[in-house]
C-alpha positions in Angstrom: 115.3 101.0 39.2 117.3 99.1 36.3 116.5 95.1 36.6 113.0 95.4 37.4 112.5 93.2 34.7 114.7 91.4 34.3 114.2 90.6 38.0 110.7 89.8 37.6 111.4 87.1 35.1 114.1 85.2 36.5 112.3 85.4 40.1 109.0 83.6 38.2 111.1 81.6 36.3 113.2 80.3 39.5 110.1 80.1 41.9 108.7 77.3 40.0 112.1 75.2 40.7 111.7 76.8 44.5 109.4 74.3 45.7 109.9 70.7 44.0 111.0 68.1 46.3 112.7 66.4 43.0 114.0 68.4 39.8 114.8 66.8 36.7 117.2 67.6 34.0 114.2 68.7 32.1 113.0 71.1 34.9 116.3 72.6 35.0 116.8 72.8 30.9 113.4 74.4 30.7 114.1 76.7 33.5 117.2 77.5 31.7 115.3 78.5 28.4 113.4 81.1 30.1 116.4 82.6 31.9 118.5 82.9 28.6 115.2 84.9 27.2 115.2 87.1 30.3 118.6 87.6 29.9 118.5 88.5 26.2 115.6 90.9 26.6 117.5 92.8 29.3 120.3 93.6 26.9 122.7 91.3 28.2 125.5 90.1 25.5 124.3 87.5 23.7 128.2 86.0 24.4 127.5 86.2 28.0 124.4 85.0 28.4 125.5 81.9 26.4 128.5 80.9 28.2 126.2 82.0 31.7 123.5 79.3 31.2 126.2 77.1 29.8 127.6 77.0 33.4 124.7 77.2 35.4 123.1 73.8 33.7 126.8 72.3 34.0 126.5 72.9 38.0 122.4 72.3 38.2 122.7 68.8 36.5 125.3 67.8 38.8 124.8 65.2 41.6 125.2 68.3 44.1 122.3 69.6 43.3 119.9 66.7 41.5 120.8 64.3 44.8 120.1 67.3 47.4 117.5 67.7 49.7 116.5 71.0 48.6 117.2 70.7 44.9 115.0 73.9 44.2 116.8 75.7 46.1 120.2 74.3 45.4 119.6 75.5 41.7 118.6 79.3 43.0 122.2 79.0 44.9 124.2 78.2 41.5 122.3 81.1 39.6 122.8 83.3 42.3 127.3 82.4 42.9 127.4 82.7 39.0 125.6 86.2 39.1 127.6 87.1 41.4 130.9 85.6 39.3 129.7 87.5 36.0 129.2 91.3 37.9 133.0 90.6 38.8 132.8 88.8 42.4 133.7 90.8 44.9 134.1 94.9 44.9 136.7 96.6 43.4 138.0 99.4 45.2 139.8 102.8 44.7 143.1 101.6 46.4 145.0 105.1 47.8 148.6 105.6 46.2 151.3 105.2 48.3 152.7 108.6 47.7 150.1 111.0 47.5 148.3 112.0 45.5 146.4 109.1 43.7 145.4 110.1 40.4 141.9 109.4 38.9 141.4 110.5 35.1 137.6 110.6 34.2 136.8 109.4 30.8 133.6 109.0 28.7 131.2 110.3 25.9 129.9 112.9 25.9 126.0 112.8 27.4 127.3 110.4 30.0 127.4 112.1 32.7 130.8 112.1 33.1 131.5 116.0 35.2 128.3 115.0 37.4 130.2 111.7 38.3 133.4 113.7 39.0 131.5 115.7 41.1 130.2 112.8 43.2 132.9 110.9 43.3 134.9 114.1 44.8 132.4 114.1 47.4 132.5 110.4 48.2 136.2 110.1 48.7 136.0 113.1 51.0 132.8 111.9 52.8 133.2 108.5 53.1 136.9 107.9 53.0 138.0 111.1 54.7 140.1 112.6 51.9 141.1 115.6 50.3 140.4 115.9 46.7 140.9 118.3 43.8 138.7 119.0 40.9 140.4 119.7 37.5 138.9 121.1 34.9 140.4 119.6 31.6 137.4 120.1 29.1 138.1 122.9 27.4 135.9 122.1 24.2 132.5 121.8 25.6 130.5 124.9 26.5 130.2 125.6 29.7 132.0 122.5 31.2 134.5 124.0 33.4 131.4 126.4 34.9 129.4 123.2 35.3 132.6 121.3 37.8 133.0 125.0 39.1 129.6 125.3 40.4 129.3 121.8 41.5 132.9 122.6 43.1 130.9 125.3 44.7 128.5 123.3 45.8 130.4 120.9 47.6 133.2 123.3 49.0 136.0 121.1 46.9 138.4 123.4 45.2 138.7 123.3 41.2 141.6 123.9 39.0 141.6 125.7 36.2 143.6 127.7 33.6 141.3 130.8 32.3 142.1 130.9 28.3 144.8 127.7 28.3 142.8 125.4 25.3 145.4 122.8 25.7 144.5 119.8 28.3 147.7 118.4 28.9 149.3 121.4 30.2 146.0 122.2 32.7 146.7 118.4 33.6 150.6 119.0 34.5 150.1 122.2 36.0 147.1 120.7 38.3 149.6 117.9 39.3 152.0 120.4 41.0 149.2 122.8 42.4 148.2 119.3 44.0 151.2 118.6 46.3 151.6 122.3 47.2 147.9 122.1 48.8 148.8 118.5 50.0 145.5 117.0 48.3 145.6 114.1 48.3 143.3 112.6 45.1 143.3 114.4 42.0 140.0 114.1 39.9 140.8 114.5 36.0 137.5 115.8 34.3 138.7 115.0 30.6 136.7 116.3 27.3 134.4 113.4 25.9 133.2 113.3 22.3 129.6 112.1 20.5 131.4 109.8 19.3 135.2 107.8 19.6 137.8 109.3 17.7 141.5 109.4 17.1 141.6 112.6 18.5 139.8 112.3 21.5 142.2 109.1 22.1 145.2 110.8 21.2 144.4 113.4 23.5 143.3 111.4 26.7 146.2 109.0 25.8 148.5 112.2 26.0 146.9 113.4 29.7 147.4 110.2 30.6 151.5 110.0 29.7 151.6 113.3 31.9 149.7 112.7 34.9 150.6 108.6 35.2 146.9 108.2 36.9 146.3 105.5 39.3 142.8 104.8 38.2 141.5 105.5 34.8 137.5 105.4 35.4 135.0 105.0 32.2 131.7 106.9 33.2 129.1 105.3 30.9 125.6 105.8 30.8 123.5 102.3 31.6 120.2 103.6 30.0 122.3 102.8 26.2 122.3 99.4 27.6 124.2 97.0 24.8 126.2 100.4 23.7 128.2 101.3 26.7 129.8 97.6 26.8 130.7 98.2 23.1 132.0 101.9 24.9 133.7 100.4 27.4 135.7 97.8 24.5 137.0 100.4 22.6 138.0 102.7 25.8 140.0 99.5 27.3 141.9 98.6 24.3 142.8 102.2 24.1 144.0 103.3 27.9 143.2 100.3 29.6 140.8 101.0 31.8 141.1 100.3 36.0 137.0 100.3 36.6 133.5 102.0 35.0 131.0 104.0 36.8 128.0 102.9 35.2 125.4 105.9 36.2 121.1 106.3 35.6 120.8 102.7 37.1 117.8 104.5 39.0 116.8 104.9 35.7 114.5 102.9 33.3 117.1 100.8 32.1 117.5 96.7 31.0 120.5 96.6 32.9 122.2 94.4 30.5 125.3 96.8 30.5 125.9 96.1 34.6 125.7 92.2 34.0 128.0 92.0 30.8 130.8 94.7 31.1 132.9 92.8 33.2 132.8 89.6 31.7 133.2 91.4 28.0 136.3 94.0 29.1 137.4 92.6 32.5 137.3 95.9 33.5 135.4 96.0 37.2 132.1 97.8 37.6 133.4 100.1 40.7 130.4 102.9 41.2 126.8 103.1 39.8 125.0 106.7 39.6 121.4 106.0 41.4 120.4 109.6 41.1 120.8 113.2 40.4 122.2 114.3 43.9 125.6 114.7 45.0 125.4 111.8 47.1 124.0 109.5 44.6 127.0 107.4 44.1 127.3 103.9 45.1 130.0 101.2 45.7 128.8 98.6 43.0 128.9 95.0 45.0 128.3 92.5 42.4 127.3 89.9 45.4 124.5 92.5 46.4 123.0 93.3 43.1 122.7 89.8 42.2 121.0 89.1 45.7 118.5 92.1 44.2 117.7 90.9 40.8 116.8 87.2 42.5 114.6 89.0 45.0 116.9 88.0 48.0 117.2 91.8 49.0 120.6 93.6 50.4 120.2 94.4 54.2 124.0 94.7 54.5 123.6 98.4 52.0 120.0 98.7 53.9 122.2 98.6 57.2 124.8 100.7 56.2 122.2 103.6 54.6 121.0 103.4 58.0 124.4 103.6 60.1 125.6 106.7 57.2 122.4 108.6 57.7 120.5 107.8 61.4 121.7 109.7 64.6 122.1 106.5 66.7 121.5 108.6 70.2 118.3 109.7 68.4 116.9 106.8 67.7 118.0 105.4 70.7 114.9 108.2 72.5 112.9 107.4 70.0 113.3 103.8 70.8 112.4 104.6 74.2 109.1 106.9 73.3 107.6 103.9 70.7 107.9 101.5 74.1 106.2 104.1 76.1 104.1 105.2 74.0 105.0 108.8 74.5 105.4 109.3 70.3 104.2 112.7 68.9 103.8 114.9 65.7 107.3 116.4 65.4 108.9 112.9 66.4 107.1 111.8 63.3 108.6 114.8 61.3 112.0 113.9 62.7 111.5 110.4 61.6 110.8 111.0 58.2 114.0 113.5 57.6 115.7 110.6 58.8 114.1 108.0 56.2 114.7 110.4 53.5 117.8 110.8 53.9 118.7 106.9 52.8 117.2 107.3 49.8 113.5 107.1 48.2 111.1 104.5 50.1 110.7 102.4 47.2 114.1 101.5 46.7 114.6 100.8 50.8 111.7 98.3 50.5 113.5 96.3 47.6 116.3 95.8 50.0 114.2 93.8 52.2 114.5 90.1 51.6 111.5 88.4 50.3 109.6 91.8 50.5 108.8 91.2 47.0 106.4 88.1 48.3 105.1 89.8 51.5 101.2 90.0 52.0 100.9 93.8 52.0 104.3 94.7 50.5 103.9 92.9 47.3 103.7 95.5 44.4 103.5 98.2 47.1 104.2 101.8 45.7 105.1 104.8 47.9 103.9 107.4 46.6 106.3 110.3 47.8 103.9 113.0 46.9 101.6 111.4 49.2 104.1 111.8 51.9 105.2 115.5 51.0 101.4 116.4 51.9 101.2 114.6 54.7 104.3 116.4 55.8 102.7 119.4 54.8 99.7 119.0 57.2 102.1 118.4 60.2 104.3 121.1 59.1 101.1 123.6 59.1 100.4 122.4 63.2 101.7 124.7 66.1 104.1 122.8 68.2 101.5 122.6 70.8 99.2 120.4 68.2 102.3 118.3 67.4 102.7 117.5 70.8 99.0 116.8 72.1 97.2 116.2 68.5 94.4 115.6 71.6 93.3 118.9 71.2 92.7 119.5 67.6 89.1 120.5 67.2 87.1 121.5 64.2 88.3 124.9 64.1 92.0 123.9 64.2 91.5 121.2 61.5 90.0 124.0 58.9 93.0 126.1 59.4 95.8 123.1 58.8 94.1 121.9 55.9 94.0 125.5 55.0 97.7 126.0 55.5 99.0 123.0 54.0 96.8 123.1 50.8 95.0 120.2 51.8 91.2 119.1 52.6 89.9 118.6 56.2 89.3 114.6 55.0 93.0 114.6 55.0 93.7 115.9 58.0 91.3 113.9 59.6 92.6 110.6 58.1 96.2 111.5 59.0 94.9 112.1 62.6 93.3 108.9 62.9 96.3 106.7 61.6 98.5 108.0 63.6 96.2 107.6 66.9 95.7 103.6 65.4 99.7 103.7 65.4 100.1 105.4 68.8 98.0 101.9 70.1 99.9 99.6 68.1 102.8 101.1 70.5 100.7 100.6 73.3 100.2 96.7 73.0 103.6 95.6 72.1 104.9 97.7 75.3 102.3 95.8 76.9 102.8 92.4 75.3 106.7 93.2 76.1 105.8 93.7 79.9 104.5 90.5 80.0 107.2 88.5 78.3 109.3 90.6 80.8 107.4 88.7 83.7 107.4 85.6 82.0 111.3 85.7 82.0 111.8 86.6 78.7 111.6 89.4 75.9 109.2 90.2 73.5 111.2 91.1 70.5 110.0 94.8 69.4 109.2 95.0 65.8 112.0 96.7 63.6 114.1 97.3 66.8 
């Protein structure tokens, strides 16, 4: 995940302010040192970072802050609201035209990711805000590009225009616009041609697509991993077409993340998406209050909570509620469980959401490994559904032949077996422990429920 660290280094740096009943000017100055060097090394413009510290320090060595009770964490407040103020504030939305249909034009270089994105993004305004968008195929240079947003068009059962043979853009761009309002979709997706490099071409052309089609939103799709690069990207692309917002995609990836916290302060242009993997769903809103609440280690339960409304059958876990409290749990409850998990995205990046999980005895540094849990599932898998149901009965014999069947060794099995007869107790004594809170007159609060 892009931050880690950067993340690491400002949450050391600010945990030594976290506890001191009095800070100094001093304190805060050398705190400030090690932030601007954080900062730097993340690939953050150096233009930024300057004018960043220069108004965190201005608000930490005021008398709000110095004369507080809780200076510490009065300076951990001002980093975090000027974070937040440097990512852009508050979300930027895709805003639907009046008239129908709203017209987004995908731009970028080439490499960037930038059909992928139009791919995703199709599929988030139809999932998420119940729309019904088109996919046009306007790069006509690169091989294979109009196969690639056909078969991702494919994939995702969203039509795709095209003009088999037509090499001119601009008239694939007008002739999408009226194929539009006679199928009554309502967004129109622009997948534009993208270059190695900028180029008077390329800007004439995307300048000339854009005279034609008058698009509502004119998106830059940069890639974060170039860190320092895709602000310089995103410069040149403004002063050109004037940008409405950037998907910055790969912030999964192994990237500074310099490009996320600079961008908007360098162009003004919004950050509106971020690309956190290679699936079609992959595509996030980019809340600039959240992802500064990540990099200080204060986690983001309102995206934890709405991963979990998006993706978790509430009348499902509802009964499964009811069997943890009873105790009544089994095998293919736990396989259930787990399609559910994965569906919100990899482990890791759940517990990171977490506040203070970073700092919690048995969490700290934790790595899931997902291979790990693909056996595991493997060994349930390889049970009959009267094992699953009454893993009682599992005997020697019956252990061989899972281990056997999911490519595992009997140790496995057997250590999967026990936790999950430990966990099946655990159940037990908080139903219990809830019983007698019941008769007390109150109610023992069930963990994670």
């Amino acid at each position: 995940m892009a931050f880690e660290s950067l993340a690491g280094r400002l949450q050391a740096t600010l945990d030594k302010l976290r506890g001191k009943g009095k800070v100094t000017e001093q304190d805060v100055t050398a705190a400030m040192r090690e932030v601007r060097l954080a900062l730097l090394e993340a690939d953050v413009n150096f233009k930024v970072v300057k004018d960043f510290v220069n108004k965190v320090k201005e608000r930490a060595v005021g008398q709000e802050v110095l004369k507080s009770l809780t200076p510490g964490q009065q300076v951990i407040k001002v980093v975090n609201e000027e974070l937040t103020q440097l990512m852009g504030s508050e979300q930027s939305k895709i805003v639907p035209a009046h008239k129908p249909p709203t017209v987004v034009m995908m731009v970028g270089l080439q490499g960037a990711g930038k059909t992928t994105t139009t791919g995703k993004l199709a599929n988030y305004l139809r999932g998420k805000m119940n729309r019904k968008p088109l996919l046009v195929a306007c790069d006509v240079y690169r091989p294979a590009a109009i196969d690639q947003l056909q078969v991702l068009g494919k994939q995702l059962s969203i039509p795709v225009f095209s003009i088999e043979g037509e090499k001119n853009p601009v008239k694939i761009a007008q002739a999408a616009m009226e194929y539009a309002k006679e199928e009554h979709r309502d967004f129109v997706l622009i997948d534009t041609a993208g270059r190695l490099h900028i180029d008077e071409v390329l800007m004439n052309e995307l300048a000339d697509i854009k005279e034609v089609t008058t698009p509502h939103e004119i998106l830059l799709v940069v890639d974060a991993m170039t860190g320092q690069d895709a602000v310089n990207v995103a410069e040149s692309f403004n002063q050109q077409l004037t940008l409405t917002g950037v998907v910055l995609t790969k912030l999964d990836g192994d990237t500074k993340g310099g490009a996320a916290l600079s961008v908007k302060a360098v162009t003004g242009t919004p950050i509106k998406f971020v690309g956190m993997g290679e699936k079609m769903d992959a595509l996030e809103p980019f809340f600039p209050d959240r992802m500064a609440s990540r990099i200080l280690g204060m986690g983001d339960v309102l995206t934890l909570i709405e991963k979990a409304q998006s993706e978790v059958d509430e009348a499902k876990a509802k009964e499964m509620e009811k069997k943890m409290r009873t105790a009544s749990f089994t095998f293919e409850d736990f396989l259930e469980q787990m399609e559910q998990v994965r569906k919100m995205g990899p482990i890791n990046d759940l517990l990171k959401m977490i506040p203070g999980a970073n700092k919690m005895k048995g969490l700290k540094d934790v790595n899931v490994d997902e291979k790990a849990m693909g056996r595991v599932e493997a060994i349930v898998r390889s049970m009959t559904i009267k094992e699953r149901q009454n893993p009682e009965i599992m005997n020697a014999t019956r252990r061989r032949r899972i281990a056997a069947g999911s490519g595992t060794s009997v140790q496995e099995v057997n250590r999967l077996l026990k936790q999950f007869d430990e966990m099946r107790k655990m159940m037990k004594q908080f139903t219990k422990m809830n019983d007698k809170a019941k008769k007390k007159g109150g109610k023992f609060k069930f963990p994670f429920m």
